[in-house]
TORTOR-455152 format. One record per residue (C-alpha): x negated, y negated, z negated. Coordinates in steps of 0.02 Angstrom, whole numbers, plus 50000, padded with zeros to 5 digits. Layout:
BEGIN
XYZ/...
END
This chain:
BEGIN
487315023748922/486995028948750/486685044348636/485915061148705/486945068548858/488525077648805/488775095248857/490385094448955/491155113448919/490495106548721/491665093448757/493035102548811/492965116848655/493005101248547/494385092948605/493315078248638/494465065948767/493385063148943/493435059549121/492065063549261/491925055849394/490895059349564/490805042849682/489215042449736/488795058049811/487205062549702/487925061149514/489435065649397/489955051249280/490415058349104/491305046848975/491795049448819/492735036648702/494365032948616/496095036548690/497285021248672/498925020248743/499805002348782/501154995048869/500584982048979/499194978649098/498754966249001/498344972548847/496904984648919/495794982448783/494514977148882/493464967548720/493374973548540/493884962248388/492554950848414/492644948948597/491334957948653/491604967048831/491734983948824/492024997448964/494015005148962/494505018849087/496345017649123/497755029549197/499155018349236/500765027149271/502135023049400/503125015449302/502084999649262/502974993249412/504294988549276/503114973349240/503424967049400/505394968649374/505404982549506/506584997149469/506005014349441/506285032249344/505715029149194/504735044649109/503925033948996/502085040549049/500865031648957/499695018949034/498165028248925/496595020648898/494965029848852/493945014648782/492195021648826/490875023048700/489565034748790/489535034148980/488205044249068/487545047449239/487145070349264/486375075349440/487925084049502/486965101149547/486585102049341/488615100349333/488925110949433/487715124849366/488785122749183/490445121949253/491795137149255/492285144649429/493465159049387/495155158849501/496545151149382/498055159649408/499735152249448/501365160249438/503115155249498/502445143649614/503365136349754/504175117149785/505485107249670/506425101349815/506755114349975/506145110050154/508025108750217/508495097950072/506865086550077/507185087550278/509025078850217/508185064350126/507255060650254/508715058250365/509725049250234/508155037150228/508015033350405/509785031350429/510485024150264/508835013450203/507825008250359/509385009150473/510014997850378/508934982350363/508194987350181/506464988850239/505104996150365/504515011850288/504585021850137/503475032750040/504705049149962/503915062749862/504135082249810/503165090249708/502435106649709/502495114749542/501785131549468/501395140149282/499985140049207/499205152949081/497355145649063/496855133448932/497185117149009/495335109648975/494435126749072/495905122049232/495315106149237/493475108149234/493675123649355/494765113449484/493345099849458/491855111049519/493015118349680/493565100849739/491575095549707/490985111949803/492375111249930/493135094649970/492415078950072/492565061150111/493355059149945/493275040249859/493365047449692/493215066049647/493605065849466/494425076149302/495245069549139/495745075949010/496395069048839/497875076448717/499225081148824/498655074748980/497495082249138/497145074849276/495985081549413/496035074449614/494945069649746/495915051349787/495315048849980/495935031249952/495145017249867/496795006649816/495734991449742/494214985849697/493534968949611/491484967649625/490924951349585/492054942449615/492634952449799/494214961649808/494264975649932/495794985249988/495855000550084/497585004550174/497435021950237/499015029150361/499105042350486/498765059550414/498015071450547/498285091350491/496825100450559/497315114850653/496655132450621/494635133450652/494715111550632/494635097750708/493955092650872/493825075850969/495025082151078/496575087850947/496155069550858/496115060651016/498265066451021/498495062550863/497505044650869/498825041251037/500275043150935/501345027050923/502075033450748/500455033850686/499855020450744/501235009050690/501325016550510/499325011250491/499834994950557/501274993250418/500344995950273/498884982350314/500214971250328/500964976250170/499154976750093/498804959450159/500354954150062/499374959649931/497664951649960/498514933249985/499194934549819/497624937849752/496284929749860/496004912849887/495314916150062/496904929250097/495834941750173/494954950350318/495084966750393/493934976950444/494144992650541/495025003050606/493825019050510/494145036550494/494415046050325/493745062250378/494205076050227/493965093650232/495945099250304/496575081250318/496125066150422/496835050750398/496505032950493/496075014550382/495544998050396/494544987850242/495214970850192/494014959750081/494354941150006/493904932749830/494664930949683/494314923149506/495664934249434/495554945649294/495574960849340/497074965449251/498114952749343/497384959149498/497914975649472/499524969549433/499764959849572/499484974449683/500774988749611/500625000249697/499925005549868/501055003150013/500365020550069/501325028949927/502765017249904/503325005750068/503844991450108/504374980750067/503864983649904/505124979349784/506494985749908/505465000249903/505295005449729/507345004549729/507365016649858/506375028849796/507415024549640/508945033149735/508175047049821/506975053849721/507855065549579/506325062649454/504975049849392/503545051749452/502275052049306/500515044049379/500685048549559/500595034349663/499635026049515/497885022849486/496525026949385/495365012749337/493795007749286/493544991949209/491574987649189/490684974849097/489824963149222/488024956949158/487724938749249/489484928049230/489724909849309/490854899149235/492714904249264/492194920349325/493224937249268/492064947649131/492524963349205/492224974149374/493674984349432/493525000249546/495245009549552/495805023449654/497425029349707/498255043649625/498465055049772/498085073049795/497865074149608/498555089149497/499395086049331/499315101349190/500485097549033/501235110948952/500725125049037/501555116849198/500515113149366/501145098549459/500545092249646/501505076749698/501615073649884/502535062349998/502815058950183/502755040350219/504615038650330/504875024550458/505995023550623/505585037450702/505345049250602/505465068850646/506335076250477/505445092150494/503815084150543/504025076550359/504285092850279/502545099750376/501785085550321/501815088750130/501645107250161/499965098850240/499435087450083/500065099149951/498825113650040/497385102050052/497385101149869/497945119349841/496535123449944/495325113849885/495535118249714/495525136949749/497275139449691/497715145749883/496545152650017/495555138950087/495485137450277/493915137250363/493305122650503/492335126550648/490805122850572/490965136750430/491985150050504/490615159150536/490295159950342/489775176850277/490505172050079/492115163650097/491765153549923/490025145249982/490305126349972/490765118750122/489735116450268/489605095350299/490315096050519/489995082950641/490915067950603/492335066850726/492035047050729/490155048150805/491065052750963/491115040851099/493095043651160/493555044550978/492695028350937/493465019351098/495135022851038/495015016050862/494115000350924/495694999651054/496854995750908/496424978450869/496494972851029/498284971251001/498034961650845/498124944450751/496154937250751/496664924850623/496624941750497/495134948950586/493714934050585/493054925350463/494344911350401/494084892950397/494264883750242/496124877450210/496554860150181/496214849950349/497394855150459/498684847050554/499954845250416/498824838650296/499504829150164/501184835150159/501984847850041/503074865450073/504034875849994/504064895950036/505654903949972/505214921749943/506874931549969/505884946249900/504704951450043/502894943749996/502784942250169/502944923850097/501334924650043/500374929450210/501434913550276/500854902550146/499214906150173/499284902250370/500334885450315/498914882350200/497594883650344/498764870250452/498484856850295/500074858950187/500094859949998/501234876049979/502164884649826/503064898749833/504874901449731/505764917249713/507474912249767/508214920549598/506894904049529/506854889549665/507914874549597/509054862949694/507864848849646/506394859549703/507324859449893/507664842049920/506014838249843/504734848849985/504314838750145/504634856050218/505544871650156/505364886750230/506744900050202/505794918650199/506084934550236/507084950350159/507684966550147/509564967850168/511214962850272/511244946250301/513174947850298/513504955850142/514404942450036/514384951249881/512204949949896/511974937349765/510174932449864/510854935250024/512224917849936/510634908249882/509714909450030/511314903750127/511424890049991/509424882550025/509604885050218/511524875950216/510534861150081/509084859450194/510254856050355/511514845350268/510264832550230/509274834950368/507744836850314/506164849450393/506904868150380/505814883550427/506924899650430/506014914950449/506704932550503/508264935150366/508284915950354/508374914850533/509854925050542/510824914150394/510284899450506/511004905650658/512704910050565/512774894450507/512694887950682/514184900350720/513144912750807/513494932450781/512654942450680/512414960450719/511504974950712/510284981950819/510464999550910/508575003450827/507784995050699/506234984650753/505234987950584/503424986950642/503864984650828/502694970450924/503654962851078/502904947751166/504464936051180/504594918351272/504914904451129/505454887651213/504334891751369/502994901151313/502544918751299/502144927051117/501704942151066/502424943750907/502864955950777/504624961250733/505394969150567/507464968250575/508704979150584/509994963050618/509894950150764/510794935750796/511524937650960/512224925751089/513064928051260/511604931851396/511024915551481/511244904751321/510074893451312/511114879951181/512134882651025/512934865550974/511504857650912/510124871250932/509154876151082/509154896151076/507614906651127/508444924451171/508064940051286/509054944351430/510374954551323/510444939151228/509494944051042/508994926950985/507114924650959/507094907850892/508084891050859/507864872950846/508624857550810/508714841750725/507644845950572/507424863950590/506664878350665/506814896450650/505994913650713/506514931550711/504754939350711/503464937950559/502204926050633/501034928650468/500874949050550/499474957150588/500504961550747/500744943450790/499294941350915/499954922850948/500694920450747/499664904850711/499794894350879/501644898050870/502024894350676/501084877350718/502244874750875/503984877150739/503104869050590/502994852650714/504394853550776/505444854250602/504334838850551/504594829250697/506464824250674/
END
């Protein structure tokens, strides 16, 4: 911190570019600095000409997923940094005794997309996207739009004090504002984090409306029940997890399940934490963007939204982030701290033009109109909270003489005892491998032998590699667009991932070079590992059918015999290989199926194969089973 502390409305009638942020409960952050735009993650100017650290705050826009070679809508949003130059720490009643509270009026307000048409998409997703094998969920927006008269600074800093007055549990209440650009949200959902040297993710699913005069233990307890919601949390910390093995060497823990208690919304989340000696930079990147706000899986995902959303989508679903100078380095340790925030129940002003992003996260059973509801839900909560609609009162304050006092803090629904027993209930159907401590890799069973993971674009791969690492195997991972012929024959073991897609579709050039490894692997006869998508080549290459299933199992957990022993597992296909009931032997292969005869798993000479994602959070018996296929493809 340097220099006297600014005034912030100075700042504002100056045109001076700043962000606030409230995190801690007690103080606003003000920053001031220089506004630099840049294309890549990588070029965050995080030191000056002479390498010095310095402190950058960053927006990064949607459309940085481009770096990853994901598709997207392309509005060309900067990714703007404001290198800091003065940072401060003002008691937050001292901002709030400065700050403007007039009403700022909006006019010709109203959604971009109507609830019957955004009802529509939703049943064009289900049916067209997940009901056909492209993935388990998907994240699709609308926006709620309005026009503004007000100087765009005085919004800002006026929807500022009303969320700080008026909304709770947030992870970051906060306000920027630079040439062109404004900002202000209270992001309930910390998307990463990198503090010396530990990376935390927070998955949050499940959004509970509270019903006129709020929430009680009782209208949570339905809501915690609900298998949809339940599943959908579930989804994400696997897609999260993803995540965390690409970035961590120890892949991850969770911790949880919490509740994000907020003053009209409720939401359920679990906390996963590993280490990392990444920069930051390549940490972010390796995380665009939250599951929460996208899908999975996540490329697949970004194409989706791609073709049914009619507009980009700016920074929501972004995040803003903080890069800070870290004091006490090691050697090979990153220079910078990262603490980054989802873009969520944020309003954009440019323009004169108010615009509140929301989307419904869309999986199997989905209710189209519970969809709509639920962005009527998030778009209020911020309406609300910034005063540009009537708030809603909870129990606790609806006894209020002035409707406009801040917001009395209620009983925390998670102190009670029923409430608390059903959370905890959750992991009991869980993997432990992803909820205690992990050994260290390296000594396992396989130890001294080498595989290769061919990622058929679901980084599911990387979960897997990480439980093959922890069974002794030196692993790599290929894309299969990447993996070489030479690379194939080379592996003691190749195992053929997962994907989005039909495994029939001939025209599919990954769906040909999958086929391709799985058809090398068995020709020479060396160790194969076919996994979900590869599992399904493999069985067509035995001559088995392929077909697909009356209801997609995206996120479903089944406990299956494989080979004479019960499982419970975790499924995510909309195909199956199916045999007649009873079949217990394809040519070569033994066949693991249920009574209608959806094959489980295979095994043969060389090879193995499951349906379900063993690497799951779902898959309570992942590990012990993975180590049952991985020695049996060795063995021959």
């Amino acid at each position: 911190m340097t220099g006297a502390v600014p005034s912030i409305l100075d700042l504002a009638d100056r045109g001076i570019p700043f962000a606030l942020i409230a995190r801690d409960g007690a103080t606003v952050e003000v920053l001031t600095g220089d506004v630099v735009d840049v294309d890549l993650l990588a070029e965050i100017p995080l030191t000056d000409a002479s390498g010095t650290p310095r402190e950058v705050f960053a927006l990064v826009p949607y459309r940085q997923v481009r770096e990853r070679g994901f598709v997207c809508h392309d509005d060309g949003a900067p990714l703007r940094c404001l290198v800091v130059t003065d940072h401060h720490a003002v008691p937050l009643d001292e901002v709030l005794k400065t700050l403007p509270s007039a009403p700022i009026a909006l006019e010709d307000a109203g959604f971009d997309i109507p609830d019957e048409e955004y009802a529509d998409i939703v049943r064009r997703v289900i049916a067209d996207e997940i009901g056909r094998g492209e993935g388990a969920n998907f994240v699709i927006r609308r926006d709620f739009t309005a026009e503004v008269g007000a100087d765009a600074a005085t919004a800002a800093l006026t929807w500022f004090r009303a969320l700080l007055e008026h909304e709770r549990g947030a992870y970051w209440t906060f306000a920027v504002v630079t040439s062109g650009h404004v900002a202000v949200g209270a992001s309930p959902e910390a998307h990463v984090s990198a503090i010396d040297g530990v990376v935390t993710m927070n998955p949050i699913s499940g959004t509970f409306r509270h019903p006129d005069g709020g929430a009680t233990p009782e209208t949570l307890a339905e809501f915690l029940r609900s298998t949809k919601e339940t599943e959908e949390l579930f989804m994400v910390v696997d897609e999260e997890l993803k995540m965390m093995s690409a970035v961590c060497t120890d892949g991850g823990r969770i911790t949880g399940p919490h509740l994000k208690e907020m003053s009209r919304l409720t939401h359920t989340e679990y906390v996963l934490r590993g280490r990392s000696r990444l920069d930051p930079r390549e940490i972010l990147r390796e995380t665009m963007f939250a599951p929460t706000v996208t899908g999975s899986p996540m490329q697949n995902a970004c194409t989706v939204i791609a073709r049914h959303e009619r507009s980009p989508r700016g920074y929501y679903s972004g995040v803003a982030a903080l890069f800070t100078p870290r004091e006490a380095l090691a050697a090979g340790e990153p220079s910078h701290d990262l603490d980054a925030p989802i873009l969520i129940r944020t309003a954009y002003l440019q323009d004169g033009r108010l615009r509140v992003p929301v989307g419904a996260t869309l999986v199997r059973h989905s209710d189209p109109y519970g969809e709509v509801g639920e962005t009527h839900g998030k778009a209020a909560g911020v309406l609300g909270a910034i005063g540009a609609v009537p708030r809603d009162r909870g129990v606790v304050e609806a006894s209020a003489v002035d409707e406009d006092a801040p917001t009395a803090e209620p009983r925390r629904l998670a102190d009670d005892p029923a409430i608390a027993e059903l959370l905890a209930s959750r992991n009991a159907r869980l993997a432990a491998f992803w909820l205690n401590p992990q050994e260290t890799a390296g000594d396992g069973p396989f130890a001294g032998r080498s595989a290769l993971v061919v990622d058929a674009e679901d980084r599911f791969t990387t979960m897997l590699a990480h439980q093959l690492r922890h069974l002794g195997l030196d692993v790599t991972i290929a894309p299969w667009s990447d993996v070489r012929d030479e690379d194939v024959d080379a592996a003691d073991l190749v195992v053929s991932g997962p994907g989005p897609g039909d495994p029939r579709d001939p025209s599919s050039p990954r769906m040909q070079r999958m086929r391709t490894v799985v058809a090398r692997r068995r020709a020479s006869g060396t160790p194969l590992l076919a996994v979900c998508l590869s599992h399904q080549i493999l069985a067509d290459s035995l001559g088995i059918d392929l077909a697909p299933l009356a209801a997609p199992h995206q996120g479903l957990q089944k406990t299956v015999e494989i080979f004479g022993d019960d499982a419970s597992i975790g499924f995510y296909n909309t195909f199956t290989a199916r045999v007649d009931p009873g079949t217990t032997r394809v040519g070569v292969a033994d066949v693991a199926a249920d009574a209608d005869g959806a094959v489980y798993a295979l095994r043969g000479p060389g090879f193995a194969s499951v349906q379900g994602h063993l690497e799951s959070i779902l898959s309570r018996d992942g590990m012990t089973t993975l180590e049952r296929l991985v020695t049996r493809a060795l063995s021959d």
